[in-house]
MOPAC internal coordinates of N, CA, C and O (Angstrom, degrees):
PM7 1SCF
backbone

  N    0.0000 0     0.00 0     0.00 0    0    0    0
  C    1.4407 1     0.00 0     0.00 0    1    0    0
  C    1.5266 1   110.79 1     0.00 0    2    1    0
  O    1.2310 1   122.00 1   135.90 1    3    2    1
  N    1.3487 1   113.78 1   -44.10 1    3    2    1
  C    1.7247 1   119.30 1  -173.46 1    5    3    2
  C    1.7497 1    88.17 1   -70.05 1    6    5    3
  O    1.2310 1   111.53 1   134.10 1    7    6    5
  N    0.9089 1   133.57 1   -45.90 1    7    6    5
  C    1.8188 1   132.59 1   177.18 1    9    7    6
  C    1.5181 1   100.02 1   -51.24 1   10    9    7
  O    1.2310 1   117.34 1   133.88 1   11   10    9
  N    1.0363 1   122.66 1   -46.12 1   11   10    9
  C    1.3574 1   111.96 1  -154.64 1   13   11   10
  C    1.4153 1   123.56 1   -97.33 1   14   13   11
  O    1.2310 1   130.55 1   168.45 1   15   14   13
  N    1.6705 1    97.25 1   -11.55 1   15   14   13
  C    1.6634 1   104.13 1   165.28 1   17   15   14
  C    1.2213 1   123.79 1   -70.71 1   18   17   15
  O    1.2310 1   124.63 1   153.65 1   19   18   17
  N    1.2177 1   108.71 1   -26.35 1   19   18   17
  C    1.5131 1   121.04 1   162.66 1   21   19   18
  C    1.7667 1   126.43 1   -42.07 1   22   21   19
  O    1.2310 1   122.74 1   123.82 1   23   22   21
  N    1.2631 1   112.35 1   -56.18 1   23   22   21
  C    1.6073 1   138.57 1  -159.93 1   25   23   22
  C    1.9825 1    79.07 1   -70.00 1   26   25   23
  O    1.2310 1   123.08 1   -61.93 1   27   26   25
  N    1.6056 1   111.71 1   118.07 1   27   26   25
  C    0.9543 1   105.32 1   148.87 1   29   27   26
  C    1.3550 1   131.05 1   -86.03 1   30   29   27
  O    1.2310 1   112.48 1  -174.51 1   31   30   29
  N    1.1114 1   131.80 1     5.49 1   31   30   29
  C    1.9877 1   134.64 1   143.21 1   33   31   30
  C    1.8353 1   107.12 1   -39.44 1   34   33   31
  O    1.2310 1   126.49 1   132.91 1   35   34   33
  N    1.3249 1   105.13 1   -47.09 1   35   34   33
  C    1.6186 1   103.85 1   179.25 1   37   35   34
  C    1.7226 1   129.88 1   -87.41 1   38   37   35
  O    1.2310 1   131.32 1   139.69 1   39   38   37
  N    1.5168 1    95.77 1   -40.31 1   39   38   37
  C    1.5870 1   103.39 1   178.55 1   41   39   38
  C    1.4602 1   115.89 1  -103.89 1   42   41   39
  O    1.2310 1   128.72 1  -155.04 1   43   42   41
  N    1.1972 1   100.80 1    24.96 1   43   42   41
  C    1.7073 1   100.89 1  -169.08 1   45   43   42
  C    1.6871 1   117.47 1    11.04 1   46   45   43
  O    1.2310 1   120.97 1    54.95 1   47   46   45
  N    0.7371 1   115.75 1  -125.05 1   47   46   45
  C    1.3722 1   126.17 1  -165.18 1   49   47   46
  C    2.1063 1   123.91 1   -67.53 1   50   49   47
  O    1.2310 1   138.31 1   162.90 1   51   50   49
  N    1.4450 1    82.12 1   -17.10 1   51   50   49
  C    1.3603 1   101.27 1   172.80 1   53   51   50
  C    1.6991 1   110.49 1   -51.93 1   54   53   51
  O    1.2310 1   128.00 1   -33.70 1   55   54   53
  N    1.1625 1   102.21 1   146.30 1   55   54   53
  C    1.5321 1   108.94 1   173.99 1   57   55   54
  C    1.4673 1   105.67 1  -146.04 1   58   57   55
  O    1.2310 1   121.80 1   -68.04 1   59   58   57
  N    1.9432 1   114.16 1   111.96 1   59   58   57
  C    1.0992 1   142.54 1  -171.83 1   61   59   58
  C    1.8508 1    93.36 1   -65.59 1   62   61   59
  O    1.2310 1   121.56 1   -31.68 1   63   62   61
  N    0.9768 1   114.62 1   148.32 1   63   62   61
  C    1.6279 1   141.18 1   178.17 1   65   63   62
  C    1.9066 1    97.18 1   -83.99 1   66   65   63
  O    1.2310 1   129.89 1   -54.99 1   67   66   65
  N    1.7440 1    98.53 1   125.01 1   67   66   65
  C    1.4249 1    98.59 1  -166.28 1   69   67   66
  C    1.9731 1    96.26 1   -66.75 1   70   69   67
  O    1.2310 1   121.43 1   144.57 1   71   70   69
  N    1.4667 1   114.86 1   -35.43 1   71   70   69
  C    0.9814 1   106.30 1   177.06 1   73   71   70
  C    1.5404 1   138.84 1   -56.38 1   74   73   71
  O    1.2310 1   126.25 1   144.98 1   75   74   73
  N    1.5611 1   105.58 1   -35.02 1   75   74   73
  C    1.3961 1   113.48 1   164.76 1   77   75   74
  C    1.6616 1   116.89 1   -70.15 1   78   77   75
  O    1.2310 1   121.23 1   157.35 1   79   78   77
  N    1.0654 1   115.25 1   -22.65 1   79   78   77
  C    1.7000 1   108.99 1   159.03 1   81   79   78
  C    1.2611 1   116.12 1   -60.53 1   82   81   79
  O    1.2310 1   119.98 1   123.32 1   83   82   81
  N    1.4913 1   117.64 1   -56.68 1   83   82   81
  C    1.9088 1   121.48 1  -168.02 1   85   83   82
  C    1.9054 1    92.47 1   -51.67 1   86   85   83
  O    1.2310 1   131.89 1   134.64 1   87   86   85
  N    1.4596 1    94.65 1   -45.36 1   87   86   85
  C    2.1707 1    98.35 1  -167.64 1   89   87   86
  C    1.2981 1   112.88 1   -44.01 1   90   89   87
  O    1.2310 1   130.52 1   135.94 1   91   90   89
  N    1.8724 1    97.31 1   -44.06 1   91   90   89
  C    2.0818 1   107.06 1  -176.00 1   93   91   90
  C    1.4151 1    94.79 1   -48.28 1   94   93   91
  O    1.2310 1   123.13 1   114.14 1   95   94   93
  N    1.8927 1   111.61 1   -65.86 1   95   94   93
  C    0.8851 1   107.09 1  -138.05 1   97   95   94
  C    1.1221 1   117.02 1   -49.92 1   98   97   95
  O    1.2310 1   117.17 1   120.72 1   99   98   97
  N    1.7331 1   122.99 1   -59.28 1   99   98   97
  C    1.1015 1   145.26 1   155.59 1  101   99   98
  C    1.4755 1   118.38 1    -2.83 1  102  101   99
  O    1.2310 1   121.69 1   135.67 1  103  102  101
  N    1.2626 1   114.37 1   -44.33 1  103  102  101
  C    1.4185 1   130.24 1  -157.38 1  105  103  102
  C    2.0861 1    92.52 1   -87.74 1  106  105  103
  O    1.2310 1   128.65 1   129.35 1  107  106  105
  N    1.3075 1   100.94 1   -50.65 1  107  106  105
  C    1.5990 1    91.54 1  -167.21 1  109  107  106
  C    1.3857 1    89.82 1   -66.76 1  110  109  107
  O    1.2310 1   109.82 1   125.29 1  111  110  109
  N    1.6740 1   136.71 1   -54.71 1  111  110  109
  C    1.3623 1   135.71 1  -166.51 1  113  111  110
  C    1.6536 1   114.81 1   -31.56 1  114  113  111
  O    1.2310 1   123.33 1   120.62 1  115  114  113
  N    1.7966 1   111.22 1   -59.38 1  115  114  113
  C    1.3652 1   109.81 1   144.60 1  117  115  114
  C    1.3428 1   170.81 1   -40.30 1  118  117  115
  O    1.2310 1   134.78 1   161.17 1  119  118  117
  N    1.9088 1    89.02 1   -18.83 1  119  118  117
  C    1.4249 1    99.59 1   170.45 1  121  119  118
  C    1.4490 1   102.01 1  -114.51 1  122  121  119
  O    1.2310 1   108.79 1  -169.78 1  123  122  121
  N    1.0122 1   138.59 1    10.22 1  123  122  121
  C    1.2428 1   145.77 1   172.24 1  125  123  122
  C    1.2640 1   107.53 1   -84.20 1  126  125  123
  O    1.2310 1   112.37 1   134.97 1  127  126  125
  N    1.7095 1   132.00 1   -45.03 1  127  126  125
  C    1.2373 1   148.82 1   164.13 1  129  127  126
  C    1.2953 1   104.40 1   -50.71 1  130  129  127
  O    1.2310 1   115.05 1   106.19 1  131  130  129
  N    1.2241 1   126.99 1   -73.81 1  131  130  129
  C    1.4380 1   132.60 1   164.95 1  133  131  130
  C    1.3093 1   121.29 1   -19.05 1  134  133  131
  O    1.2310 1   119.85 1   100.48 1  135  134  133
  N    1.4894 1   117.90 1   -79.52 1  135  134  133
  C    1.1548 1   118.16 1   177.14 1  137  135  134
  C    1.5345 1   119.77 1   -41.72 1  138  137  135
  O    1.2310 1   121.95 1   127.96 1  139  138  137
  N    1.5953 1   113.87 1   -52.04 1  139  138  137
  C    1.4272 1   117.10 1  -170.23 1  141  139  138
  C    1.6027 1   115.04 1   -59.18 1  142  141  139
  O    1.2310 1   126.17 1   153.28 1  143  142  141
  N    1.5071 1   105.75 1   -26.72 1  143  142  141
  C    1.3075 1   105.90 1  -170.26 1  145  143  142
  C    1.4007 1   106.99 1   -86.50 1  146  145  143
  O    1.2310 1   124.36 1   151.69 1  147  146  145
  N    1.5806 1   109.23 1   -28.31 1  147  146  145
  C    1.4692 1   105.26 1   171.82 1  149  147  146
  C    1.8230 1   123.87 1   -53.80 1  150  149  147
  O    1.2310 1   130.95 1   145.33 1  151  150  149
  N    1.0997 1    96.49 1   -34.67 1  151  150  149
  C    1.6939 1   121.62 1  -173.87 1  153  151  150
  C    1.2142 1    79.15 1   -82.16 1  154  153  151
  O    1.2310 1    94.01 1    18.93 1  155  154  153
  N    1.3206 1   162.55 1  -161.07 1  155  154  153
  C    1.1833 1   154.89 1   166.54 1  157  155  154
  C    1.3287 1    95.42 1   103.56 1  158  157  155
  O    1.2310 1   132.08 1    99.03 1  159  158  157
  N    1.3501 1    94.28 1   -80.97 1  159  158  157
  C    1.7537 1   112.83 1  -139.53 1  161  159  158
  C    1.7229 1    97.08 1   -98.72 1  162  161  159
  O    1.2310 1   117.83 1  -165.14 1  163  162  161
  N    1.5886 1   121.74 1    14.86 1  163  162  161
  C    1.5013 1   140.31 1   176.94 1  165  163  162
  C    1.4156 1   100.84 1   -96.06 1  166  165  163
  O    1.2310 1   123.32 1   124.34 1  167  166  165
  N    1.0409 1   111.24 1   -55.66 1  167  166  165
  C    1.6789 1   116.41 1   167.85 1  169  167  166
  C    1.1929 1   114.11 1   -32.12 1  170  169  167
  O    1.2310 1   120.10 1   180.00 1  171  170  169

């Protein structure tokens, strides 16, 4: 979704908030951590 707001073919004219990008990013960086460590500690 943060990829695709970008592509003006999809969001035309829209312009995503630089801050709500850094938040996504942030947000997958964290659950990506999360998850891995959860799987981690299943092993």
């Amino acid at each position: 979704m943060l990829i695709a707001i970008y592509k003006r073919k999809i969001a035309g004219d829209y312009r995503h908030p630089i801050p709500y990008t850094i938040a996504g990013i942030v947000v997958i960086v964290l659950t990506t951590w999360m998850s891995i460590s959860s799987l981690m500690r299943v092993s």
